[in-house]
C-alpha positions in Angstrom: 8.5 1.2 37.0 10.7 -1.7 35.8 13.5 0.4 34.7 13.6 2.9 37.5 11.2 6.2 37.2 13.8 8.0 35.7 14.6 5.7 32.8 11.0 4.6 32.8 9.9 8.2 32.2 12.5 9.2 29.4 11.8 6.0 27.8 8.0 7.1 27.3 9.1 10.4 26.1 11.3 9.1 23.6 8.3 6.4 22.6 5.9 9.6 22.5 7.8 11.7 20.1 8.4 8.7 17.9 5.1 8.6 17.2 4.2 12.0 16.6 6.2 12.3 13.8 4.5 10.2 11.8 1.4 11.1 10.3 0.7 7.9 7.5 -1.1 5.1 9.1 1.2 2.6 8.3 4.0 4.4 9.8 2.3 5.0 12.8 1.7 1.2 13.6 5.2 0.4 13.1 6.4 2.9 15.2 3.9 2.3 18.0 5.3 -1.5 18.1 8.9 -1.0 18.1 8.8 1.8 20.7 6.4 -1.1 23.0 8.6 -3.7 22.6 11.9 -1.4 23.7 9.9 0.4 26.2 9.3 -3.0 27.8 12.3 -5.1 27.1 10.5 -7.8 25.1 11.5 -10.2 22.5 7.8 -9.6 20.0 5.6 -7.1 19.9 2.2 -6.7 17.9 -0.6 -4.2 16.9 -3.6 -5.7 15.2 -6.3 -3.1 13.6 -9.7 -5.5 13.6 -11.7 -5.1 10.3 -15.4 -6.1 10.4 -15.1 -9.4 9.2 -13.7 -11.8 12.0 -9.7 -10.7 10.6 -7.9 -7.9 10.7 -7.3 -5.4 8.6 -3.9 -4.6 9.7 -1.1 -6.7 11.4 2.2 -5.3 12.5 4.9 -6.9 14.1 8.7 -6.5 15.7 10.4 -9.0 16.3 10.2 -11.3 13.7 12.1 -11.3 10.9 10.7 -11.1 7.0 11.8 -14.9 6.5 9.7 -15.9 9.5 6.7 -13.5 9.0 6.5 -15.1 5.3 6.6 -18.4 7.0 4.1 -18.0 9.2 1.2 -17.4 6.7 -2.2 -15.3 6.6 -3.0 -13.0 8.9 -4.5 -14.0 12.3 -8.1 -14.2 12.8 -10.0 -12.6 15.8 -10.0 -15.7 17.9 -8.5 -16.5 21.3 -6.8 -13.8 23.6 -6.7 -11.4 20.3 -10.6 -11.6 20.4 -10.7 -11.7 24.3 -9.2 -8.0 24.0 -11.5 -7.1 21.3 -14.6 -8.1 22.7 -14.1 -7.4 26.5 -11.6 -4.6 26.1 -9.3 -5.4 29.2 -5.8 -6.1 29.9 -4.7 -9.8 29.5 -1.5 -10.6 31.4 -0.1 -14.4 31.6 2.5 -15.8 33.0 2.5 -18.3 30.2 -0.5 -17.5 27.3 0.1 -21.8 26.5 -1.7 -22.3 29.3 -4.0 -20.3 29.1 -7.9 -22.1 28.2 -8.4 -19.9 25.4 -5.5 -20.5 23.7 -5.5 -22.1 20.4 -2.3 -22.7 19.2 -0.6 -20.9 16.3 1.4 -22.0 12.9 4.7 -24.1 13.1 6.6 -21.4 11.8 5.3 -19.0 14.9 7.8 -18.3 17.6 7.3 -19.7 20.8 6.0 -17.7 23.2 5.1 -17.9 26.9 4.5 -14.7 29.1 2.2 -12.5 27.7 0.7 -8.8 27.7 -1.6 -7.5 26.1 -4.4 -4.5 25.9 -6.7 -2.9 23.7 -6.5 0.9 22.5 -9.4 2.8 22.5 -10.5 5.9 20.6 -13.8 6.7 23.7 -15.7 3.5 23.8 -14.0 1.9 20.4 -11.6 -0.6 20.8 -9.3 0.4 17.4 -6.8 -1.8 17.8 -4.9 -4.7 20.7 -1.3 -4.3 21.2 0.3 -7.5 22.5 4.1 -8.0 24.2 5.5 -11.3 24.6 8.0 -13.0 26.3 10.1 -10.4 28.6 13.5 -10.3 28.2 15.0 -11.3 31.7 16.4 -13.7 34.0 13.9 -16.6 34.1 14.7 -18.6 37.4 12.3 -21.1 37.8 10.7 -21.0 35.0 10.2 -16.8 34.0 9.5 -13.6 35.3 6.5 -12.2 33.2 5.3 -8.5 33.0 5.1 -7.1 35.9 1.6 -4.5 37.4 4.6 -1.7 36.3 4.9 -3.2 32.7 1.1 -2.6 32.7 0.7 0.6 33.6 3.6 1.6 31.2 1.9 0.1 28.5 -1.3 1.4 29.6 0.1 5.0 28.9 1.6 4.0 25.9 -1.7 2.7 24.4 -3.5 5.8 25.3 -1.3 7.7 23.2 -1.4 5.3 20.4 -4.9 5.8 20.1 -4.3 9.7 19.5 -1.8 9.1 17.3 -3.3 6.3 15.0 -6.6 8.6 15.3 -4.5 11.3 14.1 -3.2 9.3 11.0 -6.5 8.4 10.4 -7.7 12.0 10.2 -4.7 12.9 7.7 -5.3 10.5 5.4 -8.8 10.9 5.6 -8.4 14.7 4.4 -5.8 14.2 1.9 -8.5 11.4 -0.2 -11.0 14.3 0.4 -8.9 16.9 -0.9 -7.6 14.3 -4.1 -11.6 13.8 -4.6 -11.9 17.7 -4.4 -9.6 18.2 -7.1 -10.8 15.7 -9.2 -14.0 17.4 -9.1 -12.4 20.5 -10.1 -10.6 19.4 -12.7 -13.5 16.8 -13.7 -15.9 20.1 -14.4 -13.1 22.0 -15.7 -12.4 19.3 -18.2 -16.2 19.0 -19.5 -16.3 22.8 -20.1 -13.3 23.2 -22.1 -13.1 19.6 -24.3 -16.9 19.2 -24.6 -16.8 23.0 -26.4 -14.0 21.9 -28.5 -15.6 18.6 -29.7 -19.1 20.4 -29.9 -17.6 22.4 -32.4 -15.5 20.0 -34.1 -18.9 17.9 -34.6 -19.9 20.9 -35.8 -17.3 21.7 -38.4 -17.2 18.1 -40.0 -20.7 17.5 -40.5 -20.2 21.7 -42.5 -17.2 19.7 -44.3 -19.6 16.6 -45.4 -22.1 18.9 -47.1 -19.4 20.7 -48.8 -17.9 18.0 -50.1 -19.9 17.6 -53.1 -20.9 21.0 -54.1 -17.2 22.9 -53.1 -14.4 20.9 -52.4 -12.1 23.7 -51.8 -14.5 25.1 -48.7 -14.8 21.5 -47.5 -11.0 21.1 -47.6 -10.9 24.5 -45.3 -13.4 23.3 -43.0 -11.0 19.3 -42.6 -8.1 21.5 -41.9 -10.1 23.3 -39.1 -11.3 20.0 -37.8 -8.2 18.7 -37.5 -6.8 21.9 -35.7 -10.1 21.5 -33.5 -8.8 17.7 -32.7 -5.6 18.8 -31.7 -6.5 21.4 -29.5 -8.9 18.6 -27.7 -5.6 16.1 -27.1 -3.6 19.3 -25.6 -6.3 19.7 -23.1 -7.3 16.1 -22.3 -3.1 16.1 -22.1 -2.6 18.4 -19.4 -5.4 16.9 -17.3 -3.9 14.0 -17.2 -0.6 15.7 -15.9 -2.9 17.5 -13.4 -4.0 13.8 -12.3 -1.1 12.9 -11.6 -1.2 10.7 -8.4 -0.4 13.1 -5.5 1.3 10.5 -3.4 3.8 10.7 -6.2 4.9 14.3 -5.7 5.2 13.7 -2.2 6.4 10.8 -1.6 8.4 9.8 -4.2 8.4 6.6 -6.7 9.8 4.4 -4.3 7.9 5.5 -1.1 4.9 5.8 -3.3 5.0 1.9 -4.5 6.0 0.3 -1.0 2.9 2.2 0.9 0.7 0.5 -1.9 2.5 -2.6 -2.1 2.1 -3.1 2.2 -1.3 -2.3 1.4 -2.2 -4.9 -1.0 0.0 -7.9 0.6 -1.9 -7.1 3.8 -5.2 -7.0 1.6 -4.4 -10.4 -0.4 -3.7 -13.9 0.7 -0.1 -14.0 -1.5 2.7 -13.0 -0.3 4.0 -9.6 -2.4 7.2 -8.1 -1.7 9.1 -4.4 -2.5 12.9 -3.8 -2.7 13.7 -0.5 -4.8 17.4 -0.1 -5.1 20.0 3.0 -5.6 16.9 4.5 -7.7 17.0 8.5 -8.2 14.1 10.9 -9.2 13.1 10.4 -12.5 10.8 13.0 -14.8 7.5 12.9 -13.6 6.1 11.6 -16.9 7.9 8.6 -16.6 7.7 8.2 -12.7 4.2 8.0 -13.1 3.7 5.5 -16.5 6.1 3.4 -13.9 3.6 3.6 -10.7 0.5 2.5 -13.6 2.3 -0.3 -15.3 3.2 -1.4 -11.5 -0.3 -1.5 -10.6 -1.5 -3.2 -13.9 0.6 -5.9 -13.3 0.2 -6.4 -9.8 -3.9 -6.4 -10.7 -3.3 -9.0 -12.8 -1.0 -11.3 -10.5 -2.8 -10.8 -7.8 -6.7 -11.2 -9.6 -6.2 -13.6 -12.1 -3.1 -15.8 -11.5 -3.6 -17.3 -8.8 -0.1 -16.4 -7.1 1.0 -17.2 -4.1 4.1 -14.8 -4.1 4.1 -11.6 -6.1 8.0 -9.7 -5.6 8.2 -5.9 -7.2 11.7 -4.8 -7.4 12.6 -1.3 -9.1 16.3 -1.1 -9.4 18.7 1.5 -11.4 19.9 1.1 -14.7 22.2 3.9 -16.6 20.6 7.2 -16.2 16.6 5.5 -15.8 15.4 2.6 -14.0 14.0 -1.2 -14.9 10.6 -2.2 -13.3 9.9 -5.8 -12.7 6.7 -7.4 -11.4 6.9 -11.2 -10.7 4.3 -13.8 -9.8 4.4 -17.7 -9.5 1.0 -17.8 -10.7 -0.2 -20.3 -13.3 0.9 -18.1 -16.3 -0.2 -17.8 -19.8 0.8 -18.0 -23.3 1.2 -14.5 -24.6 0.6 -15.3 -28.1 -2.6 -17.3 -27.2 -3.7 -14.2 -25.2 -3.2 -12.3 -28.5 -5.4 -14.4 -30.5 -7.9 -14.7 -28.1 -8.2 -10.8 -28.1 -7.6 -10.7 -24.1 -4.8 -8.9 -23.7 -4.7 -8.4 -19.5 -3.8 -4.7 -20.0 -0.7 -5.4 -22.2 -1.5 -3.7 -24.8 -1.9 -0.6 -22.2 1.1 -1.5 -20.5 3.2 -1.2 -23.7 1.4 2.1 -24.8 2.6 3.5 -21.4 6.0 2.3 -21.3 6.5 3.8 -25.3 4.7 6.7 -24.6 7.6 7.5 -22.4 10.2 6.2 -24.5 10.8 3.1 -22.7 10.5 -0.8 -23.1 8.1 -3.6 -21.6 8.7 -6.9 -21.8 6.5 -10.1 -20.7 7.9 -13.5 -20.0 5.2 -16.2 -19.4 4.9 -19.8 -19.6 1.4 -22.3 -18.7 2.1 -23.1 -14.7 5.9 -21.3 -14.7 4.6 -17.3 -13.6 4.4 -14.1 -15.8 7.7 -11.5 -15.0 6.7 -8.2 -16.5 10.1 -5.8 -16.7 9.3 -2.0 -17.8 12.6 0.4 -18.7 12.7 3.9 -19.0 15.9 5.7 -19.9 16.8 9.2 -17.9 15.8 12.0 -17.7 
């Protein structure tokens, strides 16, 4: 191999244990990328995951950094070489890709890139994904050196692993959203039976209070005082299935970890651009954690569905003891008050229940073509 079968073979080993200690999809990608690139000395590596629509579903790369990526634009479509691997499921590998007939071209901001290798992984006969290297770093008399038949086979191994990891990932995740659906189920039926009784019974005991009212006003008073004992004991039960609800990723993961997975997600999903940093944040209670994670997502529905934004950027930074939450979009904006009046309130009004409910703040800042920036704080724990 290119780096001597010693090195070559330690490399791989190192490359293989990377990726098995990763079990979320997303990780899995990135790690598969990096360790191709410094398995093979190159200056880019990439991973697509093909959806079913001509595009891709997912796109990692190494390599390039954030400024250029955000340069660059959308997502690739299947088209060229990347659908040459797709289709025919075989190795590509160029001594210059520019050359190549089926090359198309690619953005202004995309680096340049001559040599080329590439391959699909397969899970049996499905091609899941094409991993791509590019320009090898090395001395290029007359013109380059390329991958080498070595460079190939290493990548070859690689790949084949890849595929049992990313399959693996894919199984995970798979079973956790079956066991999160189990429990919902559970707690779904558990739910019915114990607040349907209780508001059976409180339908009950106020239409008993309504025919009382007339005839003996001191029974009916009795029977209001049960009913509102009846109501109370509903809100304590609906309460602590919504604390059972609470989004598993959450516990596990963290506030932070939790909103950067779903942030990757949705700015892979969505034409704009959106953007995580979470700074110096610590563990808050869960209550709060978790009013954060839903006014996060309300806002980023809204940016993302109704503004028309072409960058959406999240932060989550400290303050005192709690934390401040701020969701910003360049989208064509609103005037709150008009919103107000027009009784459309884009999930304000839920936004500030949550945020109070947890005895923090939420504020909205929003202007006709200047962007909405909504900022939730909570105070400590």
């Amino acid at each position: 191999m290119s780096q001597g079968p010693r090195s070559g073979l330690a490399a791989v080993s190192s490359a293989l244990l990377a990726m098995s200690r990763h079990l979320e999809v997303r990780d899995v990608l990135k790690t598969i990328v990096a360790s191709a690139r410094e398995l093979l000395d190159a200056q880019y590596a990439a991973l697509g995951v093909p959806d079913d629509h001509g595009g891709f579903a997912q796109f990692v790369v190494d390599g390039v950094s954030d400024e250029q990526w955000k340069a660059i634009g959308p997502l690739p479509r299947q088209h060229g070489i990347l659908a040459a691997m797709l289709e025919d499921a075989k190795v590509e590998r160029l001594a210059d890709v520019r050359k190549d007939p089926r090359f198309e071209g690619w953005p202004s901001a995309h680096p340049d890139m001559s040599d080329f290798l590439g391959l699909p992984i397969r899970d049996g006969d499905e091609v899941i994904g094409a991993l791509f290297l590019a320009n090898k770093n090395c001395p290029k008399e007359y013109g380059g050196c390329g991958f080498t038949a070595d460079d190939e086979e290493l990548l070859a191994i690689l790949a084949q692993h890849a595929a049992i990891a990313l399959t693996n990932a894919r199984l995970y995740e798979r079973s956790r959203e079956l066991t999160i659906a189990e429990e919902r189920s559970r707690l779904a039926h558990e739910l019915h039976d114990a607040v349907s009784q209780k508001l059976f019974s409180l339908r009950l005991t106020a239409q008993a209070a309504t025919a009382l009212v007339d005839r003996d006003p001191a029974r009916a008073k009795g029977e209001l005082h049960q009913v509102a004992a009846l109501a109370a004991e509903a809100a304590d039960e609906l309460r602590a299935a919504v604390v059972e609800l609470r989004p598993a990723a959450l516990d596990e993961d963290g506030l932070v970890a939790t909103l950067r997975t779903q942030i990757q997600v949705l700015d892979r999903a969505h034409s704009a651009r959106v953007t995580f940093a979470g700074r110096r944040v610590k563990a808050l209670p869960a209550a709060q954690e978790e009013a954060l994670l839903r006014v996060a997502q309300e806002a980023l529905h809204n940016a993302l569905r109704h503004s028309g934004a072409e960058h959406v950027d999240v932060t989550l930074d400290r303050r005192g003891a709690g934390a401040v939450l701020r969701v910003t979009d360049d989208g064509r904006g609103f005037d709150p008050r008009t919103v107000r009046r027009a009784g459309r309130h884009l999930g304000l009004v839920s936004m500030r229940d949550r945020a109070s409910g947890v005895g923090g703040t939420l504020t909205v800042e929003s202007e006709p073509d200047k962007g909405t920036t909504i900022e939730m704080e909570v105070p400590g724990g």
